[in-house]
C-alpha positions in Angstrom: 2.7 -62.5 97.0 2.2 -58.6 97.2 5.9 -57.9 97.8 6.9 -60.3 94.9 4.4 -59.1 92.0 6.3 -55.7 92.9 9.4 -55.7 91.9 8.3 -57.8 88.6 6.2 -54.9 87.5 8.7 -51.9 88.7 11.1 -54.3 86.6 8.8 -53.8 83.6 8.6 -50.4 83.7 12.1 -50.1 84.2 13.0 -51.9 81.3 10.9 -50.1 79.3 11.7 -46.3 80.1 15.6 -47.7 79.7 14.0 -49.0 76.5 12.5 -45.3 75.2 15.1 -43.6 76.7 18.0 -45.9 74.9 15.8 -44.9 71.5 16.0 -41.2 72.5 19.8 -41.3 73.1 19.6 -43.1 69.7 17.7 -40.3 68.4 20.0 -37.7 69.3 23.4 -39.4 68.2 22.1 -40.4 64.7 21.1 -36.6 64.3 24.5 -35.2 65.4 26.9 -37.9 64.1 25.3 -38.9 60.7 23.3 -35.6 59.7 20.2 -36.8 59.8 17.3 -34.1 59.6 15.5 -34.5 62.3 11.9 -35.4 60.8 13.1 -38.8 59.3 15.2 -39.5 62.1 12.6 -39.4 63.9 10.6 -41.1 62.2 12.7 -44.1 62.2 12.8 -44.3 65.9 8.9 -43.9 66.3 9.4 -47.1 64.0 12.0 -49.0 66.5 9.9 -48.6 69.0 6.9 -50.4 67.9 9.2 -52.8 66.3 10.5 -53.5 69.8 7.7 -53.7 71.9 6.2 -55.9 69.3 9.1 -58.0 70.4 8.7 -58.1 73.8 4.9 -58.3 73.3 4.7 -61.0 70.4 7.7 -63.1 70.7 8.8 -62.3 66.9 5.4 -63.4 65.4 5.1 -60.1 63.8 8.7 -60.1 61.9 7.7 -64.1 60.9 4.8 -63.0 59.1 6.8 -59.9 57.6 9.3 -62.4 56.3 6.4 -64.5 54.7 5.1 -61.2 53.0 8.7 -60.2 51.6 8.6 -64.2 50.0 5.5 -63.3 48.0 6.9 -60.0 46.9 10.3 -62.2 46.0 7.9 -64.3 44.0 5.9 -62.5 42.4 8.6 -60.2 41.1 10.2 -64.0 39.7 6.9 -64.8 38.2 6.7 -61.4 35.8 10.3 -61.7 35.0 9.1 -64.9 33.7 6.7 -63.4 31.5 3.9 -63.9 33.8 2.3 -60.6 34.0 -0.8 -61.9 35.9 1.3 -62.4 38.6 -0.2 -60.3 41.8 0.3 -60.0 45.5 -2.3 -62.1 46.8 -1.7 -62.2 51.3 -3.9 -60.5 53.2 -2.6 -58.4 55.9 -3.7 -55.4 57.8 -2.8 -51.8 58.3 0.0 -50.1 56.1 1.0 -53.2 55.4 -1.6 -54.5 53.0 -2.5 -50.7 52.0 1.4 -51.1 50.1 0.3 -54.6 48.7 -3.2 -52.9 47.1 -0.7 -49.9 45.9 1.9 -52.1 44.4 -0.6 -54.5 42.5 -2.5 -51.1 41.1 0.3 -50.0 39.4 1.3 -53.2 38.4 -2.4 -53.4 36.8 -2.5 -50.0 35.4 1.0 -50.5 33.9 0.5 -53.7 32.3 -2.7 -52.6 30.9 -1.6 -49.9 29.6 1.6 -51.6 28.2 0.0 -54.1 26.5 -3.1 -52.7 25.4 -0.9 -49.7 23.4 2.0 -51.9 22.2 -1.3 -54.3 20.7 -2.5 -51.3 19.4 -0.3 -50.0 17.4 0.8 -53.4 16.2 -2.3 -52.8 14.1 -1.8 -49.6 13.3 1.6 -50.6 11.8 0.1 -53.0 10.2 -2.6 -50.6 8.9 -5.9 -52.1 10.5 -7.3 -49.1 12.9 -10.3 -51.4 14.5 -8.0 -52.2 17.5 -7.6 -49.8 20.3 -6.9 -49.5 23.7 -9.7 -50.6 26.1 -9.6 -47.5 28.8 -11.4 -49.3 31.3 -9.6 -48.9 35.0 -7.1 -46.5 33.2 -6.1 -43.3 35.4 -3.9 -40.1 35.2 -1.8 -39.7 32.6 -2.3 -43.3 31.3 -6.3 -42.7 30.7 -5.1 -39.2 28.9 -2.4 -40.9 26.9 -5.3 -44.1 26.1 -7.8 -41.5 24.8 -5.4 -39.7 22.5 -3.9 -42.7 20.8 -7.3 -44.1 20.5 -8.5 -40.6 19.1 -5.3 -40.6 16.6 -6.6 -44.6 15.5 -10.2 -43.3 14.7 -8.7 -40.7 12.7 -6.6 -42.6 10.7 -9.8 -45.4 10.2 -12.5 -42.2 9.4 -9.0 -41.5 7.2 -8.3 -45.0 5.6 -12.4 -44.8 4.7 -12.4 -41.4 3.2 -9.9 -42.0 1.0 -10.7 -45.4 -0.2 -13.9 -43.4 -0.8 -12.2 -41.1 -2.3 -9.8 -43.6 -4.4 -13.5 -44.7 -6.7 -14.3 -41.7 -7.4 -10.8 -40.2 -8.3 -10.5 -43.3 -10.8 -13.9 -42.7 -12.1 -12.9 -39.1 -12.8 -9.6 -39.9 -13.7 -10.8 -42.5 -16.5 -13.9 -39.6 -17.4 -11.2 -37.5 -17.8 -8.8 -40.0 -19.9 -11.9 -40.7 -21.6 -13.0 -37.1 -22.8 -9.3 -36.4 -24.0 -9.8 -39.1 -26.2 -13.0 -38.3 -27.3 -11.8 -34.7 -28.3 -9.0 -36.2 -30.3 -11.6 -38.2 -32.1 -13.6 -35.2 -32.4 -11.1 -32.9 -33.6 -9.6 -35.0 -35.9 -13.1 -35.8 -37.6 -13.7 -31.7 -37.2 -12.5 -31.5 -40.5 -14.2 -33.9 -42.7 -17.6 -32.8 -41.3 -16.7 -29.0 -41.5 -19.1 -28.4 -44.5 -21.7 -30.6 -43.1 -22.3 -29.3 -39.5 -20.2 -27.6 -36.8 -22.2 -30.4 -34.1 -18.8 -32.2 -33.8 -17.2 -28.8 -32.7 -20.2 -28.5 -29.8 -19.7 -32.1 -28.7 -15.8 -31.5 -28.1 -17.4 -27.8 -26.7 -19.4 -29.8 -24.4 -16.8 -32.7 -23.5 -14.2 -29.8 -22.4 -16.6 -28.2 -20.2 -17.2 -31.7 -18.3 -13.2 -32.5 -18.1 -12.7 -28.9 -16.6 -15.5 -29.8 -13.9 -14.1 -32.7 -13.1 -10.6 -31.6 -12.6 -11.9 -29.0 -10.8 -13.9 -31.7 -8.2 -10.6 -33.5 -7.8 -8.7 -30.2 -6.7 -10.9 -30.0 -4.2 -11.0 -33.3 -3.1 -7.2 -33.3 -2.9 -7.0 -30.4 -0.7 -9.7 -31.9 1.5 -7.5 -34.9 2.3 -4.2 -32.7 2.5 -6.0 -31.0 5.3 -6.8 -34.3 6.9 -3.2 -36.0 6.5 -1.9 -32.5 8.1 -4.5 -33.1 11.2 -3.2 -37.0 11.6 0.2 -35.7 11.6 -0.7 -33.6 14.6 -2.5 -36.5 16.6 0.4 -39.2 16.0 2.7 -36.5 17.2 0.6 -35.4 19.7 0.2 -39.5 21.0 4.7 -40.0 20.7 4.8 -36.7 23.1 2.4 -38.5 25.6 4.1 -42.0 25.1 7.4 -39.7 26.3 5.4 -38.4 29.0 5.0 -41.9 30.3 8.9 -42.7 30.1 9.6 -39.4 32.2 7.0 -40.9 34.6 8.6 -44.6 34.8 12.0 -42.8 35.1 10.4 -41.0 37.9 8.9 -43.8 39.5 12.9 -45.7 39.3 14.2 -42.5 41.0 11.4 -42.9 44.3 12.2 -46.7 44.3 16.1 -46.1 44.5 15.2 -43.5 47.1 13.4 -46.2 49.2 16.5 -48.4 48.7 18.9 -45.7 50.6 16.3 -45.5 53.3 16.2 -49.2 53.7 20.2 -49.4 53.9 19.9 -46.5 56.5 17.5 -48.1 58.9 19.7 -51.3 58.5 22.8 -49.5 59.7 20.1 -48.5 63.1 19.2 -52.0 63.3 23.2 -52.7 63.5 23.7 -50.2 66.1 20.7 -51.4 68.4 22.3 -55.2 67.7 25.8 -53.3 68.8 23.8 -52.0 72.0 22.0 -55.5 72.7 25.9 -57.1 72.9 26.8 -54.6 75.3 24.0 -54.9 77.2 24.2 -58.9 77.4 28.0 -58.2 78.3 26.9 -56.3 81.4 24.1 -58.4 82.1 27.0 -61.0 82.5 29.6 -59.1 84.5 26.3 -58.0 86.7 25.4 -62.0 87.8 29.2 -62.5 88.2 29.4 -59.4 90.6 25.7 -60.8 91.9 27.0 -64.1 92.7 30.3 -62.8 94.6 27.7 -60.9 96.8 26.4 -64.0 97.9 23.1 -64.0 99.6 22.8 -60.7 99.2 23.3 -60.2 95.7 19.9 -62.9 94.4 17.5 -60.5 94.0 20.6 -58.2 91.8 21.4 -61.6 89.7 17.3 -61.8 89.2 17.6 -58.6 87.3 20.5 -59.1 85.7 19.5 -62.5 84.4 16.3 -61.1 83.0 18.6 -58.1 81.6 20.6 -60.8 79.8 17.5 -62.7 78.5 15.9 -59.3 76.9 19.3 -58.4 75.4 19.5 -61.5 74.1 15.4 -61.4 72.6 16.4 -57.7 71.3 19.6 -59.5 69.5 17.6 -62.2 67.9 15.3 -59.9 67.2 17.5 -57.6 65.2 19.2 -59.9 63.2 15.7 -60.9 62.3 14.7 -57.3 61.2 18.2 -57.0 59.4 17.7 -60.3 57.4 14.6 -58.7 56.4 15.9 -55.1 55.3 18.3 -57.5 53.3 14.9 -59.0 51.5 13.2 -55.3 51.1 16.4 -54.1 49.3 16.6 -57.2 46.6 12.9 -56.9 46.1 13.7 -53.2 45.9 16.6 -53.7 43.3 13.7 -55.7 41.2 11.0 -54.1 41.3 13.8 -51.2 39.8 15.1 -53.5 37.0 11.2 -53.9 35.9 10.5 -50.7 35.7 13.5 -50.4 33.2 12.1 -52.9 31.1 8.6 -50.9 30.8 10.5 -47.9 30.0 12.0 -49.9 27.4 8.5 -51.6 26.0 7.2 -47.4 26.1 10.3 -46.5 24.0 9.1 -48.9 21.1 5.7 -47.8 21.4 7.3 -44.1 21.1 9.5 -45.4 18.1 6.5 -46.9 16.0 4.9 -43.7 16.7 7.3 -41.8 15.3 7.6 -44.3 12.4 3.9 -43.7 12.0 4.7 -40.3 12.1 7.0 -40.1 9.0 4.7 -42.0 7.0 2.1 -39.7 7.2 4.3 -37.1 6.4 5.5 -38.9 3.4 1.4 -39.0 2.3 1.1 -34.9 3.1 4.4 -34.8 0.5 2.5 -37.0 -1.9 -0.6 -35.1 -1.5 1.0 -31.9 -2.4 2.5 -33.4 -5.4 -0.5 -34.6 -6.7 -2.1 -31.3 -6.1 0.3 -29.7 -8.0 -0.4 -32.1 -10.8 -4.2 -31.5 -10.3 -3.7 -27.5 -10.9 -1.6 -28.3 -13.7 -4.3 -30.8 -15.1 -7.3 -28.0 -14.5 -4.9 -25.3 -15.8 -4.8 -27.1 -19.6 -8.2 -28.1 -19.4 -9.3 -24.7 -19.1 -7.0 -23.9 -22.1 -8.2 -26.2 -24.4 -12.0 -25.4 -23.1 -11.3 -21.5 -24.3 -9.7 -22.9 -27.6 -12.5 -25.2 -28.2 -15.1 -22.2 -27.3 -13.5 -20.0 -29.5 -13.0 -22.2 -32.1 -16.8 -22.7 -32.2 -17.6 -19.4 -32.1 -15.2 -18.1 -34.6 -15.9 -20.7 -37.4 -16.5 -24.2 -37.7 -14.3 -24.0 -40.8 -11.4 -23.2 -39.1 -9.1 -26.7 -40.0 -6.4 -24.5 -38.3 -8.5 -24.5 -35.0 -9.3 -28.2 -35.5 -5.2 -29.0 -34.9 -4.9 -26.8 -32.4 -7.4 -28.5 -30.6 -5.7 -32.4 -31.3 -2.5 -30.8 -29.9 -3.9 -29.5 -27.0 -5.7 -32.5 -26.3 -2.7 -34.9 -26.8 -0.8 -32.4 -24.3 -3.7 -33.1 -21.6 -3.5 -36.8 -21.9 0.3 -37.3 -20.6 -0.1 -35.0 -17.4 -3.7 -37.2 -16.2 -2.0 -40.2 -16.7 0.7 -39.3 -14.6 -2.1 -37.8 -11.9 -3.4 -41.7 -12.4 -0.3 -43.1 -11.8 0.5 -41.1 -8.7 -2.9 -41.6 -7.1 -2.4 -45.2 -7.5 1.0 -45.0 -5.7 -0.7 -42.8 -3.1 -3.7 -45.0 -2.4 -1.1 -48.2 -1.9 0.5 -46.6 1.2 -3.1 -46.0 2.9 
């Protein structure tokens, strides 16, 4: 029993240093012939060899289950190119193994979250409703930085929306005061006349209706330039938000570049796994040859066809087990291929969000335009009613029975009507596209 547990363990070890050593030679060759640098190269045959003596250790058990994992990859990928973005990696496994699967389903969750929760987002925006933003909850990196800043840019545009609806009341209340008092010193300086012998009050009423047009103007102008400033500052933040929605695409883009990169490496270990099937073949062949050579020996040659027929049987295993691995690669690299096509199709969902931005953009720039314009309007407004407030101030202090003054006054007044009406009209236009 002693001498015959022997040679069974000697054989082991043989077969295992011819094993390492065969990997070695491998080594080597793929660095000369195929220019590998030597740290991946190496790399890959670490690899090989506990692929191989998980072979001759588990019987294939280990590649079954790696199969099984690739299926759920396959599937899953299937399920979100069906629209089913819920879709995860649910198998447990152990090691590097299930520390890809909880990498792979974190960026699928970060990226759908942050997908969806911006395209909703500025969906309402676009539509003009600012309560919806994106919940930042799990978000990391650049995605968190990106959430915060369009959420930021939304507030804005709601504290925006409510200022100048706030803003929109009391315009038309001054605008109608202001309409209002024009009138009123029409009335009163077409009246000024027929009461010029009787009292000069009509002249201090239109006196005292000027001054209250001037200070309203005056608010308005103000008012104006506060929300030119604050359309200037949302054009900043909706810039500010399409540069980080670019950030993101330069980041998927990068993302499809590391995934083609694993691609190549999986073509290049399948090209090893060919040359280790090339080397079972060979082995097998001599394994053959050796029992035919055994067998001629006759008596002498049963303990050499023993090896060779457990030579033959391992080459055989190693085959099998190769074509196994390569059937795999073959998996990885379609899996590969769509988990590159998905990617393309979030770049594509963060280039809309970019292009609403940008529309959101222009609009806002079209309200700073229409802001300045009614600014103008508002100087031009404030300009004649401090006119006609001198005129009326001199007229009262000159003579209240100066008829002379009295037209100058109507005039003036009439003049002040047409350019607050326009201001009216403009506001109204301006107010629509909030």
């Amino acid at each position: 029993m002693t001498s015959s547990s022997s040679p069974s363990k000697s054989k082991g070890n043989v077969f295992s240093y011819l094993g390492v050593a065969s990997l070695v030679a491998l080594f080597v060759q793929m660095v000369v012939t195929t220019g590998f640098s030597i740290i991946p190269a190496l790399l890959i045959v670490v690899a090989l060899v506990f692929v191989l003596f998980g072979v001759f250790a588990g019987s294939g058990t280990a590649s079954l289950g790696a199969g099984s994992a690739i299926d759920e990859v396959i599937h899953v990928c299937n399920e979100i190119d069906q629209g089913n973005f819920e879709a995860r990696i649910t198998r447990g496994a152990h090691g590097k193994e299930q520390e890809m699967f909880d990498a792979v389903n974190a960026a699928i969750d970060r990226t759908d979250a942050f997908v969806r929760e911006a395209a909703a987002a500025m969906e309402h925006v676009a539509q003009k409703k600012y309560y919806r933003t994106i919940i930042e909850t799990g978000m990391t990196g650049a995605f968190l930085k990106g959430s915060r800043d369009i959420n930021g840019s939304i507030a804005n545009l709601a504290d925006m929306q409510k200022s100048a609806l706030t803003l929109q009341g009391q315009v038309n209340t001054v605008v109608e005061r202001v309409i209002d008092n024009a009138k009123s010193i029409v009335s009163e300086a077409e009246n000024m006349g027929k009461r010029i012998d009787k009292s000069s009050s009509g002249t201090i009423d239109v006196a005292d209706s000027a001054i209250q047009t001037s200070e309203s103007i005056t608010l308005v102008a103000a008012a104006t330039e506060e929300l030119a400033s604050s359309v200037a500052e949302i054009t900043r933040q909706v810039s500010y938000a399409s540069e980080t929605s670019q950030l993101a695409m330069t980041n998927v883009n990068s993302i499809q570049e590391d995934i083609t990169a694993l691609s190549t490496e999986a073509r290049n270990i399948g090209e090893v796994i060919q040359l280790i099937s090339d080397i079972a073949a060979k082995t097998n062949l001599l394994a053959l040859n050796a029992t035919v050579e055994a067998s001629r020996a006759g008596e002498a040659g049963k303990g050499f066809a023993v090896v060779a027929a457990e030579v033959k049987n391992l080459a055989d295993q190693t085959a099998k087990a190769t074509d196994r691995i390569a059937q795999q690669i073959g998996n990885i690299q379609d899996a590969t291929e769509e988990v590159v096509r998905k990617s393309g199709e979030i770049y594509h969902t963060i280039n809309e969000i970019n292009e609403v931005s940008s529309a959101i953009a222009a609009a806002v720039e079209e309200q700073g335009a229409a802001t300045n314009d009614i600014s103008e309007k508002v100087g031009i407004v404030a300009d004649q009613s401090s006119k006609v407030s001198d005129r009326i101030g001199d007229i009262a202090q000159a003579s209240a029975g100066s008829y002379a003054g009295a037209i100058t006054v109507i005039w003036a007044a009439g003049d002040q009507i047409d350019p607050v009406r326009e201001l009216d009209d403009d506001l109204k236009k301006f107010f629509s596209m909030l």
